[in-house]
C-alpha positions in Angstrom: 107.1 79.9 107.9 110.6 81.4 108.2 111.6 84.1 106.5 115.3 84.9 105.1 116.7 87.8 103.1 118.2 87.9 99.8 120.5 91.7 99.6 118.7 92.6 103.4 116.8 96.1 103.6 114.9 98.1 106.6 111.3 96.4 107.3 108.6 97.4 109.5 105.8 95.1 110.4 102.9 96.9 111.6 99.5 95.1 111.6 100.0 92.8 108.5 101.4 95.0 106.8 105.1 94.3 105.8 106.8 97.8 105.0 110.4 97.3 102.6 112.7 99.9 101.7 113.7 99.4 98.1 117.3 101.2 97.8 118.1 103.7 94.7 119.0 101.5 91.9 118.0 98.1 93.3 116.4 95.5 90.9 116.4 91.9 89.4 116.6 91.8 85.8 118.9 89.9 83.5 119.6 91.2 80.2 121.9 93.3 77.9 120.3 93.8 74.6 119.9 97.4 73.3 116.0 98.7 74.3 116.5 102.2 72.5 118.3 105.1 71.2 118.0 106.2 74.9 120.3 103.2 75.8 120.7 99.8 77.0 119.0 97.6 79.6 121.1 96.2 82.4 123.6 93.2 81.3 122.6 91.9 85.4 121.4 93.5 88.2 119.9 91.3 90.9 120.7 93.6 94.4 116.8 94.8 95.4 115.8 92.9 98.7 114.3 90.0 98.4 112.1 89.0 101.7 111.8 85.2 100.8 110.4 81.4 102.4 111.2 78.2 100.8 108.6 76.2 100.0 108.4 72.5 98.4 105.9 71.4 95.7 102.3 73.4 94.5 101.4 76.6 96.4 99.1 80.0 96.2 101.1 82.9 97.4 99.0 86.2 97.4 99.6 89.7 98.9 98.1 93.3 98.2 100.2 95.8 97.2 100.9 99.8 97.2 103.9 102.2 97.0 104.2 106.2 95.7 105.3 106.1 92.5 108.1 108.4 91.7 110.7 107.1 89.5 110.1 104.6 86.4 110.5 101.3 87.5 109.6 101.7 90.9 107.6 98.6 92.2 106.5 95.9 94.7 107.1 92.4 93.7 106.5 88.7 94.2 108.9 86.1 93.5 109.7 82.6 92.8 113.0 81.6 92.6 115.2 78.7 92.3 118.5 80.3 91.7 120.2 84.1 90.7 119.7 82.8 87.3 116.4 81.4 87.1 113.2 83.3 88.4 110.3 84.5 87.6 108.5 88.1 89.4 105.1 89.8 88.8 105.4 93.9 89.4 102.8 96.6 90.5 105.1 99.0 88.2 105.1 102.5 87.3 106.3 101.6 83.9 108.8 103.9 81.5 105.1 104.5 79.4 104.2 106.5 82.3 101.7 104.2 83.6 101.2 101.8 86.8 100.7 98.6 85.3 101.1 94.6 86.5 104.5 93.7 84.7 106.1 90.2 84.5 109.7 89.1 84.0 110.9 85.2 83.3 114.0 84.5 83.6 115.5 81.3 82.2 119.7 80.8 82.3 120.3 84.6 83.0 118.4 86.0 80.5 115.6 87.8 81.4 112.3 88.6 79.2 109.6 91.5 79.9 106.1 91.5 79.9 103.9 94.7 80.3 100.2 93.8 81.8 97.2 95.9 81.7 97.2 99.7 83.4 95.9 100.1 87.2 93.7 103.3 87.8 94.3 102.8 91.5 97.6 102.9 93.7 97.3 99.2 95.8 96.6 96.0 93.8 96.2 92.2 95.1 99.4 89.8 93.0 98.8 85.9 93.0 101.8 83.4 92.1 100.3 79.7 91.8 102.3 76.8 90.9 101.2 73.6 89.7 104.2 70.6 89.0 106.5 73.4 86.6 103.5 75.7 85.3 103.0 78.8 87.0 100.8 81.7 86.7 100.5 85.2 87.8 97.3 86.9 88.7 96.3 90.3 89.9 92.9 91.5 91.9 91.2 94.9 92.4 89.1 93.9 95.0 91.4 90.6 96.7 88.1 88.4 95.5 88.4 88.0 92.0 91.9 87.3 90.0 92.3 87.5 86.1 95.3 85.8 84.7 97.9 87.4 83.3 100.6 85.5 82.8 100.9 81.1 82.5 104.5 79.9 81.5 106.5 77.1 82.5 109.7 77.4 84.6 111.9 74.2 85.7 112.9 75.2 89.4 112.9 72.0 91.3 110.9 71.2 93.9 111.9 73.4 96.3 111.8 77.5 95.7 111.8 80.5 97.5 108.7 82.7 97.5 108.5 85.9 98.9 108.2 89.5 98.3 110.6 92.5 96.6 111.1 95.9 96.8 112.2 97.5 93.7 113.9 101.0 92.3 116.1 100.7 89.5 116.1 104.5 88.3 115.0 106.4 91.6 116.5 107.4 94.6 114.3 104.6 96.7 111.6 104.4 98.6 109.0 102.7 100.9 106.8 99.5 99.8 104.1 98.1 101.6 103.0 94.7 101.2 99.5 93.5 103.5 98.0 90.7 104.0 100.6 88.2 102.5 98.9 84.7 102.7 101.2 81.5 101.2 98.7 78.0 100.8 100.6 74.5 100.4 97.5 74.1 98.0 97.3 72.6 94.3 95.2 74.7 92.0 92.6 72.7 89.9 92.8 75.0 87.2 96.0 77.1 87.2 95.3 79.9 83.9 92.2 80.8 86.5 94.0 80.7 89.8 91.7 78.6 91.7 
């Protein structure tokens, strides 16, 4: 498979493992509304590298993750995107309730929604995308065996998307993120809410 960039970073490839730098203030999020008395998300950012493939019809994407979390926000991600305006990512976050957690964002028409998962005790995790016609689900593993679902939606991209990993830091000063083992299957799931 070929790889292209979307906003190109530094990379090392060492051994399977694909090393990213995320740049200070680098993320993909569409919104605007006010979040607190703290202030406002983003009206549209979309500027963290984006390490993508295209890929046509049903696939399994899955990679384990780890990064040092410093900064909220900071995070490895996959992606599946048809345009700057329509994409979905699943997060191995430190999120801004101090916690490292899976996190999902959909967005549909440039507006982006936010999902936090459940909290990860340790610093690497294993994310799954699967797509099946325009259903697609998000998984994440502990061990790279066993995958619980957390997210199923439905997302009209086309046939043809990119896939591919991100490197994320919208409040820190950046950092390194370190993505192993990434395995993409031209597969169709039989049962997509499980993964398999």
């Amino acid at each position: 498979m070929q790889f292209k960039w979307l906003n190109e970073s530094e990379m090392t490839v060492n051994d399977g493992a694909v090393e990213i730098y995320a740049p200070a203030k680098s993320d993909y999020f569409c919104g605007g509304q006010v979040a607190s008395n703290d202030g406002a998300l983003p009206v549209n950012i979309c500027n963290a590298p984006f390490y993508y493939t295209e890929i046509v019809g049903d696939f399994v994407m899955r990679v384990k993750v780890s990064l040092d979390f410093k900064s909220t926000y900071d995070a490895c991600a996959i992606m599946v995107m048809k345009d700057i305006k329509n994409w979905a990512k699943f997060c191995f976050e430190f999120t801004d309730f101090d916690t490292r957690a899976v996190v999902s964002v959909v967005t549909r028409d440039n507006a982006s929604d936010d999902a936090n998962g459940c909290d990860i005790k340790e610093k690497f995790v294993w994310l799954q995308a699967c797509r099946r016609d325009n259903a697609f689900a998000f998984h994440y593993s502990l061990d790279g065996e066993k995958y619980y679902m957390t997210r199923y939606f439905s997302l009209d991209l086309g046939d043809k998307v990119k896939i591919g990993l991100v490197a994320q830091c919208p409040s820190g000063a950046g950092g390194k993120r370190i993505f192993e083992n990434l395995n993409i299957e031209s597969k169709t799931v039989k049962n997509i809410r499980a993964g398999i």
